[in-house]
C-alpha positions in Angstrom: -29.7 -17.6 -1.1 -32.6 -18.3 -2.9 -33.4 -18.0 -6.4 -35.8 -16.4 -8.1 -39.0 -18.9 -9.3 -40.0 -18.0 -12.8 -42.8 -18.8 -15.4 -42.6 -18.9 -19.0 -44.9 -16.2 -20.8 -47.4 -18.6 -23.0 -49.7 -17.6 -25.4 -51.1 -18.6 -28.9 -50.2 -15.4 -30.5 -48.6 -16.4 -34.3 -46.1 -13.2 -33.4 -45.0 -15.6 -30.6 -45.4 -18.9 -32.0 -43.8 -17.8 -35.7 -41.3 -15.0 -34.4 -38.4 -16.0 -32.1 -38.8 -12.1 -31.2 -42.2 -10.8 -31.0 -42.4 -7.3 -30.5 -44.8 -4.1 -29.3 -45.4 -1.9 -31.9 -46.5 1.7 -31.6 -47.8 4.4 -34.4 -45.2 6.1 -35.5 -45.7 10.2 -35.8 -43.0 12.5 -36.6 -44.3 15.0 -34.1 -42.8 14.1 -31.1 -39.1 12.6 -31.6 -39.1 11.5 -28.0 -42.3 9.7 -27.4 -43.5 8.5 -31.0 -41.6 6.6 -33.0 -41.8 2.6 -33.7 -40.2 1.0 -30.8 -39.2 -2.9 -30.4 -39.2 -4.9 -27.0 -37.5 -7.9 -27.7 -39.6 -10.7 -25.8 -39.1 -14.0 -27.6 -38.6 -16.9 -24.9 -38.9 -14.2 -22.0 -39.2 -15.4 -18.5 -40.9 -13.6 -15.9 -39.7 -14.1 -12.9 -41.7 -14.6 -9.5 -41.1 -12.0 -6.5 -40.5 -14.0 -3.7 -40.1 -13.3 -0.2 -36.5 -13.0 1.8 -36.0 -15.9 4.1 -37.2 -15.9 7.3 -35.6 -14.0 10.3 -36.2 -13.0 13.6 -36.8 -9.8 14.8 -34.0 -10.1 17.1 -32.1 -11.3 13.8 -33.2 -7.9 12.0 -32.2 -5.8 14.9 -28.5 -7.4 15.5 -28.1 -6.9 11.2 -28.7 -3.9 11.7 -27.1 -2.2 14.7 -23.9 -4.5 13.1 -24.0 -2.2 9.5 -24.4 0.6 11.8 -22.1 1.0 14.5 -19.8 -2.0 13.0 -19.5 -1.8 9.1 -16.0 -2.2 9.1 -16.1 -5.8 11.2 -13.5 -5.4 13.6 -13.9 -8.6 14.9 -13.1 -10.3 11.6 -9.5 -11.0 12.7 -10.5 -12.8 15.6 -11.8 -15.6 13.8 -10.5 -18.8 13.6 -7.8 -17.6 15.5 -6.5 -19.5 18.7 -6.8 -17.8 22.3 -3.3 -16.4 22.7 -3.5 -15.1 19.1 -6.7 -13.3 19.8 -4.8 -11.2 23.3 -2.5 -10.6 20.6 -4.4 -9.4 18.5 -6.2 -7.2 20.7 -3.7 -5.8 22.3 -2.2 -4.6 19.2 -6.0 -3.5 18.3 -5.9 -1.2 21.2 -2.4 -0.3 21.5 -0.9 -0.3 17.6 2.4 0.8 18.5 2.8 -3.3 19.5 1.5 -4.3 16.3 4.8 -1.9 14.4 7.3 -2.2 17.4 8.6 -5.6 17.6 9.6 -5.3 13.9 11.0 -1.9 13.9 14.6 -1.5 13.0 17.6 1.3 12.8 17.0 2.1 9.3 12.9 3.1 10.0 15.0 4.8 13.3 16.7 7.3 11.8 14.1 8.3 9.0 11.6 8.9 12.2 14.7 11.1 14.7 15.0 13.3 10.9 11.1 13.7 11.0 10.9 14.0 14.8 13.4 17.0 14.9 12.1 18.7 11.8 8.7 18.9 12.9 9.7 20.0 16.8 11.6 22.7 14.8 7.9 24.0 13.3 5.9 22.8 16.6 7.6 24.9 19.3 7.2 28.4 17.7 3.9 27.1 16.5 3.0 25.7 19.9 3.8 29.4 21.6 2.1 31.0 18.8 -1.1 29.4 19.1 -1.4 29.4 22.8 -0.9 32.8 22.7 -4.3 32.5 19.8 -6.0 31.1 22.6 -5.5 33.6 25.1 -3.3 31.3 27.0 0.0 31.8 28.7 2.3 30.8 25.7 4.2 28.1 27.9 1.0 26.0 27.7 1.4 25.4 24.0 4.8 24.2 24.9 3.2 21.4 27.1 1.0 20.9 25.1 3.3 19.9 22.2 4.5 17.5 24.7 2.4 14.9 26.5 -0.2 14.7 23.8 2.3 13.2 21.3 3.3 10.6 23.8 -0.1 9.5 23.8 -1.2 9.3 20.6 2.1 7.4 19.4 0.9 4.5 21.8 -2.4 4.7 20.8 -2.8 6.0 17.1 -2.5 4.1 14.1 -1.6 7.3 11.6 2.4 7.2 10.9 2.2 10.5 8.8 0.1 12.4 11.5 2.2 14.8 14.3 -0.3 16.4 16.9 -0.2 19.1 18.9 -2.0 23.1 19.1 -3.6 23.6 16.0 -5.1 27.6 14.9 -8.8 27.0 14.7 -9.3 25.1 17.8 -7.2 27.3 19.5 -9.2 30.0 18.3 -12.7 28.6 18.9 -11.5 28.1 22.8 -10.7 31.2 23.0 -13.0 33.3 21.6 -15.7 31.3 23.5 -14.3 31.2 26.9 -13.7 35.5 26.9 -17.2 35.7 26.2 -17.8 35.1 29.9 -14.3 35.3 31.6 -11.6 38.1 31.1 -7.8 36.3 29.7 -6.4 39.6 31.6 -8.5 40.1 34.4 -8.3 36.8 35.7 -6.1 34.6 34.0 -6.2 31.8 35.9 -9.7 31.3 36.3 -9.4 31.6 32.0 -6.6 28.5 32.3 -9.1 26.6 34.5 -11.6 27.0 32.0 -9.1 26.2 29.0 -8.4 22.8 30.9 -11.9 21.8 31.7 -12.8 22.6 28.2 -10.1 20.5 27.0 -11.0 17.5 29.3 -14.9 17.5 28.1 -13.3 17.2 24.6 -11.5 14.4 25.4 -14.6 12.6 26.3 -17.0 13.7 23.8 -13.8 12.3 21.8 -13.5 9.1 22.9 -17.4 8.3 23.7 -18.1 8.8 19.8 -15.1 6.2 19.2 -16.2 3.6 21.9 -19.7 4.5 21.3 -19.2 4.2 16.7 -20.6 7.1 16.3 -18.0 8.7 14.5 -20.9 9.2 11.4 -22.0 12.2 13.5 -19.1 14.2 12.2 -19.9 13.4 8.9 -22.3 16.3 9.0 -19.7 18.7 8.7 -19.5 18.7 5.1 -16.5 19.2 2.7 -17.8 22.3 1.3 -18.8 23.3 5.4 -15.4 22.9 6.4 -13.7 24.3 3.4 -16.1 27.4 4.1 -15.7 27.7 7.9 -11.4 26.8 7.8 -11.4 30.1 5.0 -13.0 32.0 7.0 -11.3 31.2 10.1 -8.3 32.3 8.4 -9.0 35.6 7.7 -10.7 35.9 11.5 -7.0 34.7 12.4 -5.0 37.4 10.3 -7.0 39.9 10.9 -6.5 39.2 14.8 -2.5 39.4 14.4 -2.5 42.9 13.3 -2.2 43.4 16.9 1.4 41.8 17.2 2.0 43.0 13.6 1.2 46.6 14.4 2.1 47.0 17.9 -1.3 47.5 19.3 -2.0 47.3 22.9 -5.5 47.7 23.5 -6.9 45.6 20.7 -10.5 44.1 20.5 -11.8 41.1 21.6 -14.3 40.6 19.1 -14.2 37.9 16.3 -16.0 39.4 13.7 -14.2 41.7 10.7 -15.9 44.5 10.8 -14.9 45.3 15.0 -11.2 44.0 14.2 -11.1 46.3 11.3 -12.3 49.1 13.1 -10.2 48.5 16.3 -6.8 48.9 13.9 -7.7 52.4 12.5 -8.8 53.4 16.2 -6.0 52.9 17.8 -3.6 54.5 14.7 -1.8 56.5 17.4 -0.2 53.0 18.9 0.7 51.5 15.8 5.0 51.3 16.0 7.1 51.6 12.6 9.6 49.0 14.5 7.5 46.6 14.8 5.3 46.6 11.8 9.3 46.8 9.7 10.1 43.7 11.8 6.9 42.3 11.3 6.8 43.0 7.2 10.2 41.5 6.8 9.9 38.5 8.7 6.1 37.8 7.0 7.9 38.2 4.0 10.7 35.7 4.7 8.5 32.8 5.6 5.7 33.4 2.8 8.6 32.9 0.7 9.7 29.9 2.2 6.6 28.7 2.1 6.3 29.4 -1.5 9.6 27.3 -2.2 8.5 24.2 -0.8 5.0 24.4 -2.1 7.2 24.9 -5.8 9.3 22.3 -5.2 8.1 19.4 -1.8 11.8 17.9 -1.8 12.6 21.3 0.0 10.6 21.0 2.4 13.1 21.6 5.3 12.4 25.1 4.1 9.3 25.7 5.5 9.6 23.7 8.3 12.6 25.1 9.5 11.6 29.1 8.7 9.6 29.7 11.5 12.4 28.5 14.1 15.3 30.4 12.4 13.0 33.2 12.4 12.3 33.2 16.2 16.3 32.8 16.7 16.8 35.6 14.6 14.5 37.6 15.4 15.2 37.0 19.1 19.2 37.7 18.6 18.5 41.3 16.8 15.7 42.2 19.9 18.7 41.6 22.4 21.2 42.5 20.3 19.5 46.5 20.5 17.6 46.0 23.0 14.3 46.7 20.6 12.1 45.8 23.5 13.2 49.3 24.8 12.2 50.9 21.6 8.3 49.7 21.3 8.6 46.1 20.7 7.1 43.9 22.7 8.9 40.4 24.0 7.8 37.2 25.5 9.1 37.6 28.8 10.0 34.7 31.1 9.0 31.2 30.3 8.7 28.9 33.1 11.5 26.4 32.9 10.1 22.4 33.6 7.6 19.6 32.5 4.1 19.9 32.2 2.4 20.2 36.1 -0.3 18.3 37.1 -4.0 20.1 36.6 -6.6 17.8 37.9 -6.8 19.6 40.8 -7.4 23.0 38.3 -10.5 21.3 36.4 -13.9 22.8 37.4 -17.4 20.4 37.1 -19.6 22.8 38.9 -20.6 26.7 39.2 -22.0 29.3 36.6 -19.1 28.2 34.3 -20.0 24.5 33.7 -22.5 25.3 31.0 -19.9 27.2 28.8 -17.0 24.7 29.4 -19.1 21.9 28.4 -20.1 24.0 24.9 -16.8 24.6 24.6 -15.8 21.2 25.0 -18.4 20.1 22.4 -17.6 22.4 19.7 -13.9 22.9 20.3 -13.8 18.5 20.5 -15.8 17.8 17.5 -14.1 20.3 15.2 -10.9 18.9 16.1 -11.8 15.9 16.0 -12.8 16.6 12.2 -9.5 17.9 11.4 -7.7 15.8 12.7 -9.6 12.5 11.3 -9.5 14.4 8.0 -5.7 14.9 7.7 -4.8 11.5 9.2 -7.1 9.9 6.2 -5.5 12.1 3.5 -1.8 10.8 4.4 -2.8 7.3 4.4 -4.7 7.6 1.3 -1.1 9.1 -0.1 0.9 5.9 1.9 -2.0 3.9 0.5 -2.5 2.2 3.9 -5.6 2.2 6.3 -6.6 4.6 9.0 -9.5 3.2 11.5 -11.9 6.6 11.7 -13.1 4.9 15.3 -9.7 4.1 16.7 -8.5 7.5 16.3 -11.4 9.1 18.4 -10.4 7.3 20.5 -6.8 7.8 20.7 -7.4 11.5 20.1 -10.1 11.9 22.9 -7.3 9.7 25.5 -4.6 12.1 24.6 -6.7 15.1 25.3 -8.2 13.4 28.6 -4.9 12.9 29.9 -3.5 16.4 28.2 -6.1 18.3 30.3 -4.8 16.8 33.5 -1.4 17.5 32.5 -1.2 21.3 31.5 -2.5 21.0 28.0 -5.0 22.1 26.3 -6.7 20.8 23.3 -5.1 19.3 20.9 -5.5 17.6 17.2 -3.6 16.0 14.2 -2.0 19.6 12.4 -2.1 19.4 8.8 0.7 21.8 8.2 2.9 19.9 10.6 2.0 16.3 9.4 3.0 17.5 5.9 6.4 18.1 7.2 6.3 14.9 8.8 5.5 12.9 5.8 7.3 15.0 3.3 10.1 14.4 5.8 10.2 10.8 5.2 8.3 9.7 8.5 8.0 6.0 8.7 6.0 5.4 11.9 4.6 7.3 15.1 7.5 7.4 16.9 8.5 10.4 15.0 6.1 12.2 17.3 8.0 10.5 20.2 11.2 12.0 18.8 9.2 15.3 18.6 8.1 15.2 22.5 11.6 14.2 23.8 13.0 17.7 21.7 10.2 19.8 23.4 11.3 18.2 26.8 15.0 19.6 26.4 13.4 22.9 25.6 10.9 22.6 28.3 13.7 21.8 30.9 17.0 23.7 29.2 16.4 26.2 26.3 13.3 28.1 28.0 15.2 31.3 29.2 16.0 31.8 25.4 12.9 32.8 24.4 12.5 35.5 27.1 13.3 38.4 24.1 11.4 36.4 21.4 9.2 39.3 20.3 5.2 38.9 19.6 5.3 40.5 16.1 7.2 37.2 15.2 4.5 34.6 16.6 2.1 37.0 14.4 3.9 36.7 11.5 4.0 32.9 11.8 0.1 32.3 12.4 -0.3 34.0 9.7 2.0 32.2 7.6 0.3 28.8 9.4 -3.1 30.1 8.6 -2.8 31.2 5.0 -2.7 27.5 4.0 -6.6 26.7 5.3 -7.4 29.3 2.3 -8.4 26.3 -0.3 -9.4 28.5 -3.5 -9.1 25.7 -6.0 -11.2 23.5 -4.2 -14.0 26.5 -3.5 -14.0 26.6 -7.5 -14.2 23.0 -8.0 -17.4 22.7 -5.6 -18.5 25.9 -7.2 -18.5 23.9 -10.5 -19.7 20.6 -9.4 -22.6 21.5 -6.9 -24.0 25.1 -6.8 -26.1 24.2 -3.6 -22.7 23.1 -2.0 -21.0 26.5 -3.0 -23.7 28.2 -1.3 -23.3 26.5 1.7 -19.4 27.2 1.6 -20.0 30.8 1.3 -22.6 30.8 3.9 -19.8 29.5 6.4 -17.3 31.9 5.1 -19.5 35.1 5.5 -20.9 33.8 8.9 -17.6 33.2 10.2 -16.2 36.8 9.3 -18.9 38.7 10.0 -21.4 37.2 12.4 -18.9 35.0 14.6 -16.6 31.3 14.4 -19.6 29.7 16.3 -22.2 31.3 14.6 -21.3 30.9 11.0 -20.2 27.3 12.0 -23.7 26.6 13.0 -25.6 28.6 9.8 -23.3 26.3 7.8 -24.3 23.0 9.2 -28.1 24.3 9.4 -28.0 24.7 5.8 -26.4 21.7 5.2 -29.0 19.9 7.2 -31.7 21.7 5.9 -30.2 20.2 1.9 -30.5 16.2 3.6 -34.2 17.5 4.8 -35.4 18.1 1.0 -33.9 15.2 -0.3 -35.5 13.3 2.0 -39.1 15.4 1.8 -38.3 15.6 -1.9 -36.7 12.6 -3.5 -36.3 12.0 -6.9 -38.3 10.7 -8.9 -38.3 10.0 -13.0 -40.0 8.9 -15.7 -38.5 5.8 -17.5 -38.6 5.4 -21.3 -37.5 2.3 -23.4 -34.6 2.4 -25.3 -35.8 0.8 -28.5 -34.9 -2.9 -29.1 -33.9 -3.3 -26.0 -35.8 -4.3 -22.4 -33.2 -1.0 -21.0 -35.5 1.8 -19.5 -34.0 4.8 -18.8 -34.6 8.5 -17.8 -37.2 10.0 -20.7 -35.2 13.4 -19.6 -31.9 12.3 -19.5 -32.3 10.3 -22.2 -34.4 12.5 -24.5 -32.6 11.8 -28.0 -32.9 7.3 -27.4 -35.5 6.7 -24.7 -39.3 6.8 -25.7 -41.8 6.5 -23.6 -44.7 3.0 -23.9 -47.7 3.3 -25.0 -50.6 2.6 -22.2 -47.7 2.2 -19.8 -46.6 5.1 -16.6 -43.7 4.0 -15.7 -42.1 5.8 -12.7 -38.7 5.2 -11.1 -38.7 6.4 -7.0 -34.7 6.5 -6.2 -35.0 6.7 -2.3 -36.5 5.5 0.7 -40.0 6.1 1.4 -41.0 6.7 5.0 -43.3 9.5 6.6 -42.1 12.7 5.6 -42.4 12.2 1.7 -45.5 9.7 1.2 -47.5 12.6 0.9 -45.2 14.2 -2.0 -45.0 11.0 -3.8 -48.9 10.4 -3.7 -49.4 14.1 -5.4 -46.5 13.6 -7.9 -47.4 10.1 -9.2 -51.5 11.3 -9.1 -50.2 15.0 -11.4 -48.1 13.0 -13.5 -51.2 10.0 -14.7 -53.4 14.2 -14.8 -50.4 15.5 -17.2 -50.4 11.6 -19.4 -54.4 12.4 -19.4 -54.1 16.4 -20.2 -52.0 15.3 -23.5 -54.0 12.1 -24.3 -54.5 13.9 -27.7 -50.9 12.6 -28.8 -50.8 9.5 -26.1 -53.1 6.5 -25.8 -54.6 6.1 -22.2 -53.0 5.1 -19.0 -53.8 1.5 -18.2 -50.8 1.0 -16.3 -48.5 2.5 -13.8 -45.8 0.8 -13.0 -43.7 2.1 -10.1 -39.7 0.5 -10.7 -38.3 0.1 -6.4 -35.0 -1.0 -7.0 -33.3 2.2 -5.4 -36.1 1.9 -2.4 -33.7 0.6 0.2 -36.3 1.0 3.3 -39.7 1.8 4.0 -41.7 2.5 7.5 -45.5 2.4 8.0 -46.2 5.6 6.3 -44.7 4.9 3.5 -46.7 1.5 3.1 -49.8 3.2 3.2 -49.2 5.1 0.1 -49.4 2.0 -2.0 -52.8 0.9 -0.9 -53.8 4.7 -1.0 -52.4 5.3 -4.7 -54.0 2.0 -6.0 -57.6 2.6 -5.0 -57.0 6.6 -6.4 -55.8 5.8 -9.6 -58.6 2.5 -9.8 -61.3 4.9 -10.1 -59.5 6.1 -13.5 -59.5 2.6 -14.8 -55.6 2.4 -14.2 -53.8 -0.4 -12.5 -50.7 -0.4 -10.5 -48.1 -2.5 -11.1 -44.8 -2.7 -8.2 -41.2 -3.7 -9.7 -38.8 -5.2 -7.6 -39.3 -4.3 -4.6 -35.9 -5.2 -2.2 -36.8 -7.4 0.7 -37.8 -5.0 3.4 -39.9 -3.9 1.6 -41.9 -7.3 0.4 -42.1 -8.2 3.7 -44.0 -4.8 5.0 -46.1 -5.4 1.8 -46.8 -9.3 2.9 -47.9 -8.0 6.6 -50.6 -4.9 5.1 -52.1 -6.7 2.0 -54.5 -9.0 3.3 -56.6 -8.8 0.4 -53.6 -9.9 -1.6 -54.0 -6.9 -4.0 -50.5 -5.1 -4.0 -48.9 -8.9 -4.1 -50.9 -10.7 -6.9 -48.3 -12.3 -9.2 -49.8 -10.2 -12.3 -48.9 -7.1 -10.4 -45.4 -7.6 -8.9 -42.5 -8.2 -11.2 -38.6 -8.8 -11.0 -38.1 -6.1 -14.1 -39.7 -3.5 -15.7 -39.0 -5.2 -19.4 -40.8 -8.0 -17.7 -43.5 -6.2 -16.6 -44.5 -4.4 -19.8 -43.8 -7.6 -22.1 -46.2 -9.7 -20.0 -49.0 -6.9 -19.6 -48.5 -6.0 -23.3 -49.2 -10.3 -23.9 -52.0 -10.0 -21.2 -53.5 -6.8 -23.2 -53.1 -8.7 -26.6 -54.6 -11.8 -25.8 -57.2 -9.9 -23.7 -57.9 -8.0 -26.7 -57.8 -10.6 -29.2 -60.7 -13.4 -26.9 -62.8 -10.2 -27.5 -62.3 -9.9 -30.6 -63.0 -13.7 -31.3 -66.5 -13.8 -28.6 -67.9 -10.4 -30.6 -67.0 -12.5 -34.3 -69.2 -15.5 -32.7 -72.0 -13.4 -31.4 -72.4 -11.3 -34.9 -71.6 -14.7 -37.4 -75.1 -15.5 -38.8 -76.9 -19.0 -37.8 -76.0 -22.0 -40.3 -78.9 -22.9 -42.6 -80.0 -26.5 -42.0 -80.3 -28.3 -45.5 -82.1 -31.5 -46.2 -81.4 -34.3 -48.6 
């Protein structure tokens, strides 16, 4: 790295020569608190340091930099170094497959904490896995298999230990509500399951090519406050949609939006049954409550988890007991007893449909994708261990590839279920290996069980599921910290409920992108005051009460990058602010500086260059100079390639600091001002008489 050259500021000034801290004085006037008062810049012995130029590289070496902070800011390839060959297969075989880097050293003891994890959360993902199936318009046997095969997958290929995968509610709703906007769940149900598995598979890509691919930043433009916004309002889309199971309703709406769902409950009044909306109350009832106890107290947590399963056995025991499926409650029916059948030869790539399987895909892939990133970081964070973002596409979008050719449909890490998993004492993956085996006996043994398991019960526990993605507290923290961000949340909320899920998915993210647009058309920029006796410059708003602004000096701060879309704003706000300096020159002596501070000006394109040269020959014809502080080094190189007439880069006009800046153009100005002062004493001092002896 190279250092900095540097000069020593000379001068014959007595302040300098006498004083080992000479200092800028201005008139002090009682007026203005925050811009007149006396103010000391200590300068005694200060060095001003030369801008120089970054060290040469190639524009092949500027590309590879930068695709590397892009696509690879985490290094993956930093293990590899150093390390002999059969280490490296090693260690790449236990970077793709991380169940070899925890297997060889797993004992009983980590055993039988994951078989107490695996069964507890099998207890919560089968009734969860028939419930949300059903959510998706599905046959509910596929949410069996689909709490299956994924799991296998993703313990082999995941590196979460907390997360258990499998149906979650909003994806399940997304599929579904998109795929009946063209094709009829009832009308023709398999075509619908095609489309469900197709979906799924185009998922699994989108998945994985954004992990292979690193493009796993693209999700990052679903905001905190966007998700918060579009998972509360999913909710309540959710409920609202099992008053159909908790009422009894037959011919129910297909519509996503509250006001339809609303109205299609008090239409159909005449089918609502007082059986099922008592079973329905009293079993809502017993697993809000159970809910509530483990929330109050997490070492209960078997509470919760374990509800919705005793609920289906009891609720499924009373329905055969009196035969309530004779008396207006509706049952399950027959479950097909066996593993997951192959479906590759079920998934469609051609014909009217392919447009709206591939949306689907997208949508359904990304938000789960989100989700399921988002809970798997949030456990580790807890476990304080790392979770590669990349990895898991990857191992999320292979688990759905394979889950679509398999029976399943899309899948995702469930933050309800991984809760259980890690409040359970989950020690590694292979607690969602333990889960899969337990589905498999119920998949091959148990299924003629749930043939009287009535519907008002799966209702009762989506809503239970789904009452949870209702984050309150964190709406009114946003709500407090950023106002822009609360109105973005509720945007997503109210879009969601009334417009549609994809709809009010997309306003959200449009007003999220529109908030990056401004900062980037608008960025911020401040005027910097001195604090006095220091070289600090700071904020002159922020720092009203200390910071005062220097006399002859503009001093502007630009805190972002400058590229095409805001040179023109920067031009017009620099140019109003020297006008406003002018306008109040009354209290202020004039402008013969501006001095633009770059340290938070990461990058600039071509555009943005021009505005230097542009904003130097404006504010020349007003007699003022401009001065550029430390510019980083893409940017002295653009500025080395345009100046030809060396005018942006003459060492009196580039400096390493701001207190540099001002203490050598104050020495300049002084020393200027003083020759002046000495040439107009010579001119007027009368001629010396000549005397004679």
């Amino acid at each position: 790295m190279e250092e900095a050259s540097h000069d020593k500021i000379e001068g014959s000034s007595p302040s300098k020569l006498n004083n080992p801290h000479p200092t800028i004085n201005t008139p002090n006037n009682n007026n203005n608190n925050n811009m007149h008062h006396c103010m000391d810049i200590p300068m005694g012995g200060l060095e001003v340091h030369k801008v120089v130029p970054p060290p040469h590289r190639s524009t092949l070496q500027k590309l590879m930099a930068r695709l590397k902070e892009t696509f690879f800011p985490d290094d993956p390839l930093h293990q590899f170094k150093g390390q002999p060959p059969k280490k490296q297969w090693i260690l790449g075989a236990q970077y793709v497959f991380p169940i070899l880097e925890w297997g060889p050293t797993y004992s009983f003891k980590l055993l039988k904490s994951d078989i107490i994890s695996g069964v507890t959360i099998a207890s919560l993902a089968i009734p969860q896995g028939i419930s949300y199936a059903k959510l998706a318009n599905l046959p509910a046997i596929v949410g069996l298999y689909s709490s299956f095969v994924p799991p296998l997958v993703y313990a082999v290929l995941g590196s979460s230990r907390d997360l258990a995968v499998g149906p979650v509610s909003i994806a399940s709703l997304i599929m579904g509500s998109m795929l009946m906007q063209e094709v009829s769940p009832t009308k023709d149900p398999n075509l619908f399951l095609q489309l469900a598995f197709t979906s799924t598979f185009f998922s699994g890509i989108i998945q994985a090519s954004l992990g292979l691919l690193r493009l796993g930043f693209i999700i990052d433009f679903l905001s905190k406050a966007t998700l918060i916004g579009f998972m509360a309002g999913a909710a309540v889309i959710v409920s609202l949609q099992q008053l159909k199971s908790l009422l009894g309703i037959q011919n129910f709406t297909k519509k996503m939006a509250v006001v339809p769902v609303l109205s299609s409950v008090f239409e159909e009044r005449r089918e609502w049954s007082w059986q099922t909306i008592l079973m329905g109350v009293c079993f809502l009832l017993l697993l809000l409550i159970a809910r509530h106890v483990s929330m109050r107290k997490p070492k209960l947590f078997w509470v919760s988890a374990g509800a919705p399963l005793a609920s289906v056995i009891i609720s499924t025991v009373i329905v055969f007991a009196i035969k309530a499926n004779r008396h207006g409650i509706s049952v399950i029916g027959d479950l097909q007893k066996g593993l997951n059948p192959p479906s590759w030869n079920m998934l469609i790539f051609s014909g009217t449909h392919i447009g709206l399987v591939i949306k689907t895909g997208i949508i359904t892939g990304i938000i789960a994708l989100t989700e399921g990133i988002a809970v798997g970081r949030t456990f580790a964070t807890l476990r304080e261990y790392r979770v590669d973002g990349n990895k898991e596409m990857i191992a999320i979008g292979l688990m759905n590839i394979i889950g679509s050719i398999t029976s399943c449909y899309i899948t995702t890490g469930s933050f309800s279920r991984s809760a259980v998993n890690h409040n359970a004492g989950a020690k590694t993956a292979l607690s969602n290996i333990v889960m899969s085996v337990t589905v498999m006996v119920t998949l091959l043994f148990l299924m003629p069980l749930f043939h009287y398991t009535p519907n008002v019960i799966l209702g009762a526990i989506i809503v239970t599921a789904v009452i949870g993605l209702i984050d309150v507290p964190a709406a009114y923290h946003i709500w407090k910290i950023d106002k822009y961000d609360f109105i973005v949340l509720v945007c997503a909320f109210l879009g969601v409920i009334f417009i549609s899920v994809q709809q009010g998915l997309a306003i959200a993210v449009g007003i999220s992108v529109f908030k990056i647009l401004l900062q980037v058309t608008r960025p911020r920029t401040v005027v910097l005051g001195n604090i006095p006796g220091t070289d600090v410059f700071r904020d002159l708003h922020h720092y009203n009460e200390s910071a005062v602004s220097v006399p002859g000096f503009l001093i502007i701060s630009i805190e972002a990058a400058i590229n095409f879309a805001n040179t023109t704003y920067l031009n017009e706000r620099i140019l109003r602010w020297i006008e406003e300096e002018e306008d109040d020159g009354n209290k202020h002596p004039n402008i013969r500086f501006v001095i633009i501070d770059m340290s938070a000006v990461s990058t600039i394109d071509t555009t943005g260059i021009t505005l230097f040269g542009d904003l130097r020959k404006a504010i020349r014809k007003k007699g003022v100079e401009l001065v550029l502080v430390n510019p980083l080094a893409e940017v002295v190189e653009k500025l080395q390639k345009v100046d030809k007439d060396n005018e942006l880069m003459r060492p009196d006009h580039l400096y390493l600091s701001v207190g540099e800046a001002i203490a050598s153009l104050s020495m300049a100005m002084k020393n200027q001002a003083s020759n002046m002062y000495d040439e107009e004493m010579q001119t007027n001092e009368p001629p010396q008489k000549l005397t004679t002896a």
